[in-house]
MIVEXSE-36689 format. One line per field, with one value per residue (C-alpha): residue number from 0; residue in three letters; x, y, z. Coordinates in pm, 1 decimal. Last residue first. Layout:
N
seq	(NUM, ...)
type	(Ala, ...)
east	(X, ...)
north	(Y, ...)
up	(Z, ...)
***
This chain:
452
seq	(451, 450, 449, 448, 447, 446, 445, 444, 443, 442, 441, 440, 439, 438, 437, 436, 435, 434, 433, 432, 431, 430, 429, 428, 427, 426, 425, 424, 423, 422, 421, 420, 419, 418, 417, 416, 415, 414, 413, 412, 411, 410, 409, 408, 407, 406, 405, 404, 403, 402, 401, 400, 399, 398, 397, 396, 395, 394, 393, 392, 391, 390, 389, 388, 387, 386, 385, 384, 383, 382, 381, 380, 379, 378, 377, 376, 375, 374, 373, 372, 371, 370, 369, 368, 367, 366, 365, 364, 363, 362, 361, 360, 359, 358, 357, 356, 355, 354, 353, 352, 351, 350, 349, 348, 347, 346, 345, 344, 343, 342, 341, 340, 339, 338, 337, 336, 335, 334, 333, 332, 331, 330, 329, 328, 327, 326, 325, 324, 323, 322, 321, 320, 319, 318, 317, 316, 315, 314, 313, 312, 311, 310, 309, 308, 307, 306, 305, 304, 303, 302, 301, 300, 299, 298, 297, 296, 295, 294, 293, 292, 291, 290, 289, 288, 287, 286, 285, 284, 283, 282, 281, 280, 279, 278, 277, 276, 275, 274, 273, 272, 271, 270, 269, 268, 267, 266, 265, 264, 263, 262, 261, 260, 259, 258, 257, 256, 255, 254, 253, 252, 251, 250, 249, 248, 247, 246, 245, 244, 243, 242, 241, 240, 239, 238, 237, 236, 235, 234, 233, 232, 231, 230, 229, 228, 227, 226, 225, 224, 223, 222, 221, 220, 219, 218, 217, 216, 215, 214, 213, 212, 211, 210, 209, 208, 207, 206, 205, 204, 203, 202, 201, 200, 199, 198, 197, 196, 195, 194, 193, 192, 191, 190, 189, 188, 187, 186, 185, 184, 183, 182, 181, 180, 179, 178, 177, 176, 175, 174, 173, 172, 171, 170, 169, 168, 167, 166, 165, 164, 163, 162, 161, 160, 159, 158, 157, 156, 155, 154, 153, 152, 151, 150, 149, 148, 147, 146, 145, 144, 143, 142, 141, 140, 139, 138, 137, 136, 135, 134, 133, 132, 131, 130, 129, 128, 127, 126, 125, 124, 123, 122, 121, 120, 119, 118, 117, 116, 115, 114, 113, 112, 111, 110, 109, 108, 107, 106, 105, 104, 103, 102, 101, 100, 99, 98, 97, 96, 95, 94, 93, 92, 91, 90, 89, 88, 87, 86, 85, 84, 83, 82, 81, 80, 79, 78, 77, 76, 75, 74, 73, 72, 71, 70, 69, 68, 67, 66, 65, 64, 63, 62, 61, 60, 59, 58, 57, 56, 55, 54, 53, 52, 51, 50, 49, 48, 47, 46, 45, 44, 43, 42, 41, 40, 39, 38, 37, 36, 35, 34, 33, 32, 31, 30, 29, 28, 27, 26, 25, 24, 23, 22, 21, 20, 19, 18, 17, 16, 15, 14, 13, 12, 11, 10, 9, 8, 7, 6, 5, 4, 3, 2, 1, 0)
type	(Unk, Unk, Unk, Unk, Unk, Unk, Unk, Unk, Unk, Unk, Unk, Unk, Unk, Unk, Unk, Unk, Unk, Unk, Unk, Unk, Unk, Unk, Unk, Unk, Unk, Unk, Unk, Unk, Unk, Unk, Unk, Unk, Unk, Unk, Unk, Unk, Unk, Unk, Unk, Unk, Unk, Unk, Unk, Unk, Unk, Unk, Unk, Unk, Unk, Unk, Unk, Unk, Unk, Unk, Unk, Unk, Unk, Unk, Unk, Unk, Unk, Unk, Unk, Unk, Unk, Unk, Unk, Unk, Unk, Unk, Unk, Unk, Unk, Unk, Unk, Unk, Unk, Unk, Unk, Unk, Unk, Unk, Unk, Unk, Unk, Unk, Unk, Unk, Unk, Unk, Unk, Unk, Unk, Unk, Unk, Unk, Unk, Unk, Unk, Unk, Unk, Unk, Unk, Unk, Unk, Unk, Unk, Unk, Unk, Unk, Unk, Unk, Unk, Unk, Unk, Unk, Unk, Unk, Unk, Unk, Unk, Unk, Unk, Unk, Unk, Unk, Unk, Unk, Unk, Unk, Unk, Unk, Unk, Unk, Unk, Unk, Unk, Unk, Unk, Unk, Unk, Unk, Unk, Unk, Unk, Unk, Unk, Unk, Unk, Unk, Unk, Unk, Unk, Unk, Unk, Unk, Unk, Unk, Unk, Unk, Unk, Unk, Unk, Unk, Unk, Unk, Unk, Unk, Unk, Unk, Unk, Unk, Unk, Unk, Unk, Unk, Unk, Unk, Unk, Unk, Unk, Unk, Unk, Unk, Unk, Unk, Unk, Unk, Unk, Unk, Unk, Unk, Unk, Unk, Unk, Unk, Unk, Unk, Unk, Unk, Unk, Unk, Unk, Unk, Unk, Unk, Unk, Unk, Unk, Unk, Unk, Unk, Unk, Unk, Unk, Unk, Unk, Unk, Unk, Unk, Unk, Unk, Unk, Unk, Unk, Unk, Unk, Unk, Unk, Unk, Unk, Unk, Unk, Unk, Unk, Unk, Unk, Unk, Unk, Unk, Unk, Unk, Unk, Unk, Unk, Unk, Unk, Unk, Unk, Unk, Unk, Unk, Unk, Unk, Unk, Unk, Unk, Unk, Unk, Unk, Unk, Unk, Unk, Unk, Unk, Unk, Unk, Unk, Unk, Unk, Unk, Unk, Unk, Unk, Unk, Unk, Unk, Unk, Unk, Unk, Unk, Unk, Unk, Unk, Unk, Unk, Unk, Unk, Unk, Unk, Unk, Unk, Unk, Unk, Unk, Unk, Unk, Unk, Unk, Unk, Unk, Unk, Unk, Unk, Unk, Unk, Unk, Unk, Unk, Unk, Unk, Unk, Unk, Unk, Unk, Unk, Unk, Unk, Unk, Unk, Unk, Unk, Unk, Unk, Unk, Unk, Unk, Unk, Unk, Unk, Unk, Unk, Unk, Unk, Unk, Unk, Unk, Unk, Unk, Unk, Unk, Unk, Unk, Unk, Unk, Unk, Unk, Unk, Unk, Unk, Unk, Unk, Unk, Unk, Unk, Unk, Unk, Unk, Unk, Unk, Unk, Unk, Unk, Unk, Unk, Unk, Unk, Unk, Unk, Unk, Unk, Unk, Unk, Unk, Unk, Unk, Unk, Unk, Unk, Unk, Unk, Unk, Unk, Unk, Unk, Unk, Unk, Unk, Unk, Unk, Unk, Unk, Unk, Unk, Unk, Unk, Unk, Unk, Unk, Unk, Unk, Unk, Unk, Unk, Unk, Unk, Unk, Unk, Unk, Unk, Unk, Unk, Unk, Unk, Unk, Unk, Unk, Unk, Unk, Unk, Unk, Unk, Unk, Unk, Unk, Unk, Unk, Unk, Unk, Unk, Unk, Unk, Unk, Unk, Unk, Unk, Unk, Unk, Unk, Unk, Unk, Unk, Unk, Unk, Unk, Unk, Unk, Unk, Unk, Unk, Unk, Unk)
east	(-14652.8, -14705.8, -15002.9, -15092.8, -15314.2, -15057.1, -14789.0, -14999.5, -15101.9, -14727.6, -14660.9, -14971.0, -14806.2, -14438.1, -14592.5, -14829.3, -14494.8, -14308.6, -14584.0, -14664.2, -14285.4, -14261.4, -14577.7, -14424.7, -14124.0, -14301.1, -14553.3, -14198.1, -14124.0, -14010.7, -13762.6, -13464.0, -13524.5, -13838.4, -13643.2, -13407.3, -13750.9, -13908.1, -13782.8, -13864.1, -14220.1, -14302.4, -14158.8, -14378.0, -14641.3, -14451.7, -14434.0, -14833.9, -14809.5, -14580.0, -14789.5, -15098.6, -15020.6, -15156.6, -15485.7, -15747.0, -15729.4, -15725.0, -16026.6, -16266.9, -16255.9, -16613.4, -16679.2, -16357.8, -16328.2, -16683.4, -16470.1, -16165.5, -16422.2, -16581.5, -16270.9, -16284.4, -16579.3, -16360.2, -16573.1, -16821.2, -16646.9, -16381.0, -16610.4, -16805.6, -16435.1, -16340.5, -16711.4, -16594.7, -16263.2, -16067.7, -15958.3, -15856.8, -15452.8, -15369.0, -14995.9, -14995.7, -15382.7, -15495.4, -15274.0, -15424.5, -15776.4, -15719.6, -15596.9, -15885.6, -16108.5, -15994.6, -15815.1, -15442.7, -15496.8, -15688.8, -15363.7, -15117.7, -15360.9, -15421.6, -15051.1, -15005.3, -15231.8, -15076.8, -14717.5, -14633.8, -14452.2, -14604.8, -14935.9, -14798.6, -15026.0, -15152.5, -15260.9, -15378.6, -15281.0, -15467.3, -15660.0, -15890.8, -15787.5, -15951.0, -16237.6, -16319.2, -16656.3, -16571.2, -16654.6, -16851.6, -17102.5, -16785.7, -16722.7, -16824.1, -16591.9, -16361.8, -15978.2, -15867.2, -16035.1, -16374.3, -16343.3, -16116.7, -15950.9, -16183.6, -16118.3, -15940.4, -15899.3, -15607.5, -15516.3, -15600.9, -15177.6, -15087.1, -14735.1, -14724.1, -14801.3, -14984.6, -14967.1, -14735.5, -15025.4, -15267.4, -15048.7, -15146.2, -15535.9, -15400.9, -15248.4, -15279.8, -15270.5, -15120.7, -15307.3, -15184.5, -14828.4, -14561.1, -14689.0, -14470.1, -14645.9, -14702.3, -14353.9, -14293.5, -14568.4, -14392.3, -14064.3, -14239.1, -14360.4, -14019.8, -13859.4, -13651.3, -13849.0, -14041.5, -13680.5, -13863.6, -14182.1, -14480.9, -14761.6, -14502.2, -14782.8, -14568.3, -14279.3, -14405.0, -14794.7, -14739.7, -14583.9, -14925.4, -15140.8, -14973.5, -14926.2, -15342.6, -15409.4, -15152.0, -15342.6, -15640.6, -15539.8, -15502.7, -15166.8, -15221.1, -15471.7, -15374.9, -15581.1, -15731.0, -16129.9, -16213.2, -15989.7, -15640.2, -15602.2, -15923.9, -15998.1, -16310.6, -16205.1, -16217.6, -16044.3, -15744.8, -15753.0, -15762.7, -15434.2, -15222.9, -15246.5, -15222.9, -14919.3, -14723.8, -14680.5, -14540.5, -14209.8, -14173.8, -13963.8, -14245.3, -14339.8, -14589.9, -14738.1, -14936.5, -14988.0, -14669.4, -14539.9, -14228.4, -14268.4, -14662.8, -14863.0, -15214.7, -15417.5, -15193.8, -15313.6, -15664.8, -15618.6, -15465.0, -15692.5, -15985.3, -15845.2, -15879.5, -16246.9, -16423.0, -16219.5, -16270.3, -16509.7, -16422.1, -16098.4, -16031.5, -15643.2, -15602.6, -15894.1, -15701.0, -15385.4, -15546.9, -15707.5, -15419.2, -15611.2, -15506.8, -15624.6, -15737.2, -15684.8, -15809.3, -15581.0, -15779.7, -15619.3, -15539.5, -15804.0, -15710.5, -15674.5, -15672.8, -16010.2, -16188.2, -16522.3, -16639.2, -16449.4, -16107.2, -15950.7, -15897.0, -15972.9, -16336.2, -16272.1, -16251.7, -16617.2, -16757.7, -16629.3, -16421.8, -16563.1, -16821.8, -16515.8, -16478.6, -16201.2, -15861.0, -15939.7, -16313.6, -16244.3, -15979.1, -16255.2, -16496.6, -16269.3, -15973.8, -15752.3, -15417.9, -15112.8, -14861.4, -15113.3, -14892.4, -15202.8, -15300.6, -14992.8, -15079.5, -15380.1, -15280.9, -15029.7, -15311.3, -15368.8, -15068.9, -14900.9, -14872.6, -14697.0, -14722.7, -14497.2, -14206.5, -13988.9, -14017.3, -14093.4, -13794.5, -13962.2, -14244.8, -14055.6, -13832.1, -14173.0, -14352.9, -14028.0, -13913.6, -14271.1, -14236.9, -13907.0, -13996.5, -14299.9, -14038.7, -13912.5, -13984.2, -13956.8, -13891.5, -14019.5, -13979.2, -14237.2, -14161.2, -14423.6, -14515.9, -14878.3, -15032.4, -14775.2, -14556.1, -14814.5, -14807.0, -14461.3, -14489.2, -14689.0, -14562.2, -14207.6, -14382.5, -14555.2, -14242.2, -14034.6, -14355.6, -14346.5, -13999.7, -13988.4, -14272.7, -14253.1, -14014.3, -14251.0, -14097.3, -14368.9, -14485.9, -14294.6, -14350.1, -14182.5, -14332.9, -14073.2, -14173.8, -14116.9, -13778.0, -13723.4, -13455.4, -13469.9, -13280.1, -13319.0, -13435.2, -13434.6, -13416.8, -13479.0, -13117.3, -13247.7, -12908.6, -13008.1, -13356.1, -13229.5, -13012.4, -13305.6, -13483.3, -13211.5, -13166.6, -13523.7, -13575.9, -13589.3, -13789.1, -14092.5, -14305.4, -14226.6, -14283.1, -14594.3, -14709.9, -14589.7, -14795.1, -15122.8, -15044.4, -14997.1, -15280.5)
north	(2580.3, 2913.2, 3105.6, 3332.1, 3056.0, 2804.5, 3007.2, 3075.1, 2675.0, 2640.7, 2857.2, 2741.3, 2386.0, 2488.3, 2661.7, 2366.9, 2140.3, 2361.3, 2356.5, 2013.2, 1923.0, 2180.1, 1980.8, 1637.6, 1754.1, 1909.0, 1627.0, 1407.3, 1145.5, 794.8, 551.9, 578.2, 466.2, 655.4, 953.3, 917.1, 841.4, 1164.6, 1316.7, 1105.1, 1110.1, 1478.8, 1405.0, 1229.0, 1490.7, 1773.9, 1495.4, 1495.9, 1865.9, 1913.1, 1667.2, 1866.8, 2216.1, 2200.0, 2159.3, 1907.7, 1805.3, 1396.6, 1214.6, 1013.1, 588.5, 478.7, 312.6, 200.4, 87.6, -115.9, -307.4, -349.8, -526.9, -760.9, -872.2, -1175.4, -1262.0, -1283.0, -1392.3, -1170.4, -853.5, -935.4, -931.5, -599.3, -416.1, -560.6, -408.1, -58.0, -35.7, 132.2, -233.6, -261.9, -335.6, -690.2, -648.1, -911.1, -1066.7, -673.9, -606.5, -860.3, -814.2, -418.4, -567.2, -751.1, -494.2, -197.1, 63.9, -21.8, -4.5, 288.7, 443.9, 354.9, 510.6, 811.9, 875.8, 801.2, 1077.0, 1330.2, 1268.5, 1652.7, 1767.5, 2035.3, 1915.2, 1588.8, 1297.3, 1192.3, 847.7, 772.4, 548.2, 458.4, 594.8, 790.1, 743.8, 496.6, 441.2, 818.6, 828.6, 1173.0, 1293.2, 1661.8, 1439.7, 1289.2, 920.3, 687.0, 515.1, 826.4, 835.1, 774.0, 887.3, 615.9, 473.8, 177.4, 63.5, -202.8, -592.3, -825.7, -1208.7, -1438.2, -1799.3, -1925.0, -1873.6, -1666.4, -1889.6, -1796.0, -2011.2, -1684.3, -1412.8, -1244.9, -1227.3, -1077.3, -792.1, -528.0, -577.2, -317.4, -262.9, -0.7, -209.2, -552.6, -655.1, -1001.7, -1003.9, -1279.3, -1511.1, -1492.3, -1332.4, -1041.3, -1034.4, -987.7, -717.6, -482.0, -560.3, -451.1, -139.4, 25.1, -57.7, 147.0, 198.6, -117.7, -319.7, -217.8, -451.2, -305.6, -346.0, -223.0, -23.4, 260.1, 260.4, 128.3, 214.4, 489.7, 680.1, 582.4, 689.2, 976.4, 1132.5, 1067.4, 1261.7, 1548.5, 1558.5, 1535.8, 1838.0, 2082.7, 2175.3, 2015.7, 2217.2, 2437.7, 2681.3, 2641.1, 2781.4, 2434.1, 2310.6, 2153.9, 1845.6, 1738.4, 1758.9, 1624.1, 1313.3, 1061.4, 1305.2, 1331.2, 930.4, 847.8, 1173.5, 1063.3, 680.7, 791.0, 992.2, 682.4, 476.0, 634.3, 709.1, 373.2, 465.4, 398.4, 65.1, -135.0, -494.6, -458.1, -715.3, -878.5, -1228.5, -1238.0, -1340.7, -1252.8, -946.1, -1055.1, -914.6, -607.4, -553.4, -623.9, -282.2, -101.3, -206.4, -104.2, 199.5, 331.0, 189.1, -5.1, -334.0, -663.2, -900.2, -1250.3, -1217.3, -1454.2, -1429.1, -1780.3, -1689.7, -1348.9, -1515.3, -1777.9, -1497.0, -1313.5, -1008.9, -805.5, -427.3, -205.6, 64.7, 129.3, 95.6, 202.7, 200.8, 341.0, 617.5, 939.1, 1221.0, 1529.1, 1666.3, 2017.2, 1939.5, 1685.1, 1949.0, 2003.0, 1717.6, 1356.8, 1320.1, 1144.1, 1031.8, 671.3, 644.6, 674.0, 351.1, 398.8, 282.4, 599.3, 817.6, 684.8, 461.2, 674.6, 889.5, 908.3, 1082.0, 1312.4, 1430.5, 1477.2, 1693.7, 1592.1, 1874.1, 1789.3, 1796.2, 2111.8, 2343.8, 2319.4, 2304.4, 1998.8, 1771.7, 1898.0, 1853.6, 1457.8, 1352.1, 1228.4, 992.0, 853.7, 920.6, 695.8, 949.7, 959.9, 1180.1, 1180.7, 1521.7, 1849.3, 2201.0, 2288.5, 2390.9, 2179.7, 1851.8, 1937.8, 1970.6, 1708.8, 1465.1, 1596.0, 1558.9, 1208.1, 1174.3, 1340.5, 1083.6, 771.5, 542.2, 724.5, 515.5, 578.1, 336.0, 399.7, 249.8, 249.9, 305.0, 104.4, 149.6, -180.5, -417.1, -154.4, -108.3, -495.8, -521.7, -218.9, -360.2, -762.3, -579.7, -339.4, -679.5, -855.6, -554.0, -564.9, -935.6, -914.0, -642.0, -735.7, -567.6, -325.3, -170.6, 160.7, 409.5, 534.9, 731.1, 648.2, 786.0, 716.2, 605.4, 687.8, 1094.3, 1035.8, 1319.8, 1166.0, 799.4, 671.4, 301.1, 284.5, 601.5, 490.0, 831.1, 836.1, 1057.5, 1266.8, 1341.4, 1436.9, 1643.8, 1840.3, 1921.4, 2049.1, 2250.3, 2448.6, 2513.7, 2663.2, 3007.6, 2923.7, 2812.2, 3161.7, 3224.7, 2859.3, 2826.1, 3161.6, 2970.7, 2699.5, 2911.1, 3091.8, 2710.0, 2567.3)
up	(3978.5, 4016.2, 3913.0, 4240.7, 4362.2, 4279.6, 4464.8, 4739.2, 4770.6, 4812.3, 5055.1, 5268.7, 5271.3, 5339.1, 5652.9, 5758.6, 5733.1, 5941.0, 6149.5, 6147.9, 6229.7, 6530.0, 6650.0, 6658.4, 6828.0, 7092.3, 7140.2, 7155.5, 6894.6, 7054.5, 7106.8, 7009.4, 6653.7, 6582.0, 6722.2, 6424.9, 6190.9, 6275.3, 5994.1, 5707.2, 5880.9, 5890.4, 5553.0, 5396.6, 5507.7, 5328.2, 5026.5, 4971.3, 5024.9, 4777.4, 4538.3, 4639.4, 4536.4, 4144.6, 4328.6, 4332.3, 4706.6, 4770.6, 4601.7, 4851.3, 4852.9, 4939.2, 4632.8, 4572.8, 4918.3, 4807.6, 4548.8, 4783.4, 5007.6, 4736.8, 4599.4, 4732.6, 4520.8, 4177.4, 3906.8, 3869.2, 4009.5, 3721.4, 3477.6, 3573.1, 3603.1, 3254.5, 3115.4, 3323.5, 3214.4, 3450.0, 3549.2, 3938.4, 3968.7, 4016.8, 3820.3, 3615.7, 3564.1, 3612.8, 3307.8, 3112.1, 3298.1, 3108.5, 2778.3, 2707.1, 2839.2, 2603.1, 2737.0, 2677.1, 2270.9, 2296.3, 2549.4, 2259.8, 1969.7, 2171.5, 2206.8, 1829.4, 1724.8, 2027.8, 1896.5, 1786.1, 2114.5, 2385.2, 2463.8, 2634.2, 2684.8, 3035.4, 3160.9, 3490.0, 3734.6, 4080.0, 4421.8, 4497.6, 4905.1, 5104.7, 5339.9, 5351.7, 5548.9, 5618.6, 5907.3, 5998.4, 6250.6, 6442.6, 6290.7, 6607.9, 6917.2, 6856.7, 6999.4, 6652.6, 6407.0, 6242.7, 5914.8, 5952.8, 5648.0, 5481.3, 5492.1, 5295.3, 5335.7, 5423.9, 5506.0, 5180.6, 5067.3, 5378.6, 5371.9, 5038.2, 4718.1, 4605.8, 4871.8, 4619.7, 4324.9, 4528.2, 4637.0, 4332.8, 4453.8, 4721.3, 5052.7, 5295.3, 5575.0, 5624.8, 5944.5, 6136.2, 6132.0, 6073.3, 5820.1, 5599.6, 5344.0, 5600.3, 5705.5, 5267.9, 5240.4, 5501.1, 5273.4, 4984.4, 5100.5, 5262.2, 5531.5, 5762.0, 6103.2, 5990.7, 6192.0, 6509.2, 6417.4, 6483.3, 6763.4, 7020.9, 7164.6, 7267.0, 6973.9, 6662.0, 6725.1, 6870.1, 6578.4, 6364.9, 6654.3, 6723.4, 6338.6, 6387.8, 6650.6, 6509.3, 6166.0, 6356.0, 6593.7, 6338.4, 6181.7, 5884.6, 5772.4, 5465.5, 5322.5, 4986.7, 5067.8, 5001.2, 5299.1, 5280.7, 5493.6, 5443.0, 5850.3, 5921.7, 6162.7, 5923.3, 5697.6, 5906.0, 5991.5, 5592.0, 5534.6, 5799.1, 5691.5, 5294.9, 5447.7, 5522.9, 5232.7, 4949.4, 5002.2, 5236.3, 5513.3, 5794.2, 5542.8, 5859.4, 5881.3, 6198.8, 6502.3, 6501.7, 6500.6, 6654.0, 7019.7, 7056.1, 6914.7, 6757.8, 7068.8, 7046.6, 6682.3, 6800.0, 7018.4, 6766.9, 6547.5, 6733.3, 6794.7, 6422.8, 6414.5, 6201.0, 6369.2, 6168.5, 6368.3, 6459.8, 6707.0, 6938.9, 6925.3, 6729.8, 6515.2, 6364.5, 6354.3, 6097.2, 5942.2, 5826.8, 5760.3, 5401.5, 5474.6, 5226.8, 5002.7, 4656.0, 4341.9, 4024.1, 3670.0, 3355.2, 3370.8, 3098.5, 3343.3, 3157.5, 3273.9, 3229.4, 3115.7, 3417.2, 3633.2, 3839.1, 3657.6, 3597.0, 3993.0, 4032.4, 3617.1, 3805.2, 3937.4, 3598.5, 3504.6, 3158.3, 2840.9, 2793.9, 2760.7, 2412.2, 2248.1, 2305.0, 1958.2, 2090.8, 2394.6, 2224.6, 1996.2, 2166.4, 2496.8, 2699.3, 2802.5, 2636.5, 2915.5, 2949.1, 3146.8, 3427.2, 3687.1, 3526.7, 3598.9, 3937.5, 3966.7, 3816.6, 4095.8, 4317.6, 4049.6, 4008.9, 3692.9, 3326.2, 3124.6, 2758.0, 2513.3, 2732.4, 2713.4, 2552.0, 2626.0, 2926.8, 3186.8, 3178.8, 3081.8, 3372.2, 3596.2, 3534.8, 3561.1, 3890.7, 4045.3, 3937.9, 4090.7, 4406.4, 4428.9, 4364.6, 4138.0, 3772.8, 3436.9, 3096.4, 2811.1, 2431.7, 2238.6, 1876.4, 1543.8, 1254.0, 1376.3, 1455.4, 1464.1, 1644.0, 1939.3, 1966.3, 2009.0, 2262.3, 2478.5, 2439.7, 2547.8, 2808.3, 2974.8, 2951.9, 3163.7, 3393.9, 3462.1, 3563.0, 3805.2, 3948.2, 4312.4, 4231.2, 3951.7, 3783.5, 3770.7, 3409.1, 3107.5, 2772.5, 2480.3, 2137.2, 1868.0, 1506.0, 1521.2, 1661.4, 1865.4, 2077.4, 2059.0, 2368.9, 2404.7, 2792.8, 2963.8, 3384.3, 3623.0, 3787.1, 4075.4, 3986.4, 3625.3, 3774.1, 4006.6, 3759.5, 3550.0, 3828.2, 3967.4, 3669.1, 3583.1, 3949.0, 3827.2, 3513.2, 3751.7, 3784.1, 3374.7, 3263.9, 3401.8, 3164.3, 2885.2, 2993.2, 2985.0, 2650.3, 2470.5, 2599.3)
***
């Protein structure tokens, strides 16, 4: 390990200095600083701006716990955003130390991987966390670039759906859920009166809107960067289904015009209120804020759409990609001398008790596959984010991705002044893919070439 990130360090040392400085300036959150205490673990995993509250009580009764059984400290550190993540990988990288643990997305994880800074799980590491055999096969599908090489220690799984306000649904005469992309655009102009809106949409969200790109790409064919590592966004899927998720705000008027600067939450607060009919790209995580709502047993879930837009039926080379691979997984730090307690902190977060615990708070999908089989049991409604699981197709492994994953944020981020006047030009549009194609292929050169 130790050869392979040194030889990370060499292609990234020239942006060391701006690294470290943008994570000072992101304000990533360090909560009782411990330095290199060797009794205090350091933790670092999303902050959570939709339970706030629970989450600060959950790391408390977390960490308590941890101390019981080992003597030791948790120390938490939190990211808000994909840049910040990316910030985080990277300074720790560069500079040989940081958290001990990180809790990352899982489309984050190649390139976690591709800095050679995280313990590649073999026997012995397995075992120290539990055993592999614990963990539903299903969510190792992005841990690593092979069943031998894999860092990704499953937290949990987050497939995308749609929540349906039924209610709206049976007031417009609508009794099927659309398959296709242009189905719901057209039942999201059935739903569309006064201020109730068809489609509950985050376009400033920093997560949000390339997971749309990305779902209609694929349906189409196009995986955004092909097995041979070359970039595709470009193509005409990527720019079919930019369109479609431009149009819907300022041609079809099936979004709200005040979308153009929320972010996630405040998409799933109209949609708790009872003011749109499809809220998207949502996850188990949103059960708990429909409860006492006024969607409270007026709502169901339903798969994304599987078909491109301007298709009545997938093309033959189509991916039936209902939903990203999607979730948390945990990571533990090669370069510090904590890897013993690290195990013991992600054991004690694997088993199923504590996986329905944190599925009770936070409604992510247990990892776990006995919690997982529980859950299923007793939980019908989850039957459709259960098969999007099953359907849901891993992003790109390649150190490369999160860039790419922003380049397509920002396609958005970009567009969002003509968003507000109403409308993003084809020539506009296709400027953006280039410059984001560029960016794209640059990056998967560096990683090819050993850069991170």
């Amino acid at each position: 390990m130790r050869t392979r990130r040194l030889k990370t360090r060499s292609v990234v040392g020239a942006v060391a200095v701006v690294a470290l400085a943008a994570l000072s300036l992101q304000g990533c959150a360090i909560v009782n600083g411990s330095g290199d205490d060797p009794n205090t673990l350091r933790v670092m995993m999303g902050a959570d701006t939709t339970y706030p509250k629970e989450r600060k009580q959950w790391q408390q009764e977390v960490a308590a716990e941890f101390q019981r059984a080992t003597g030791a400290k948790v120390q938490w550190e939190t990211y808000s955003s994909a840049q910040e993540e990316l910030t985080a990988i990277q300074t720790s990288v560069i500079s040989g130390q940081g958290p001990d643990v990180y809790a990352i997305g899982t489309t984050f994880t190649p390139t976690a991987y591709a800095t050679g800074a995280f313990v590649e799980m073999g026997p012995k590491e397995w075992d120290a966390v539990g055993g592999k055999d614990q963990f539903d096969p299903a969510s190792f599908g992005i841990s690593g670039p092979s069943a031998s090489k894999q860092i990704g220690i499953p937290l949990a799984s987050r497939p995308f759906v749609m929540a349906v306000n039924t209610e709206l649904l049976a007031k417009a005469g609508i009794t099927e859920m659309p398959t296709t992309w242009d189905q719901l655009t057209e039942d999201a102009k059935k739903t569309t009166e006064g201020d109730v809106h068809g489609l509950a949409i985050a376009y400033a969200d920093g997560f949000d809107p390339w997971k749309f790109i990305w779902g209609m790409a694929q349906n189409a064919g196009n995986t955004i960067v092909s097995k041979d590592g070359k970039a595709e966004i470009d193509g005409k899927a990527v720019e079919d289904a930019y369109r479609t998720y431009f149009d819907w705000i300022t041609k079809d008027g099936v979004v709200d015009k005040a979308a153009i600067g929320w972010n996630n939450a405040q998409a799933l607060a109209q949609f708790t209120e009872g003011k749109a009919a499809f809220f998207p790209m949502t996850t188990t995580t949103a059960i708990n804020s429909f409860t006492d709502t006024k969607v409270d047993g007026k709502y169901e879930f339903a798969l994304l759409p599987t078909v491109p837009p301007g298709a009545t039926s997938r093309p033959s080379d189509g991916i039936e990609a209902a939903s990203i691979l999607s979730g948390d997984n945990w990571v533990v730090a090669d370069y510090g001398t904590k890897q013993d307690l690290s195990f013991d902190f992600i054991k004690q977060l694997s088993t199923p008790q504590a996986q329905l615990e944190y599925y009770r708070l936070f409604g992510n999908l247990p990892t776990n596959a006995d919690a997982a089989a529980q859950l299923a049991a007793d939980n019908p409604q989850l039957a459709p984010i259960i098969q999007a699981g099953k359907l849901s197709k891993p992003t790109a492994f390649t150190g490369a991705w999160s860039d790419i994953q922003l380049a397509l944020v920002d396609v958005v981020v970009q567009s969002i002044p003509q968003l507000k006047s109403g409308g993003v030009s084809d020539d506009q549009l296709r400027q953006r893919l280039q410059a984001a194609q560029r960016d794209a292929q640059a990056t998967l050169n560096r990683q090819k070439n050993g850069g991170l």
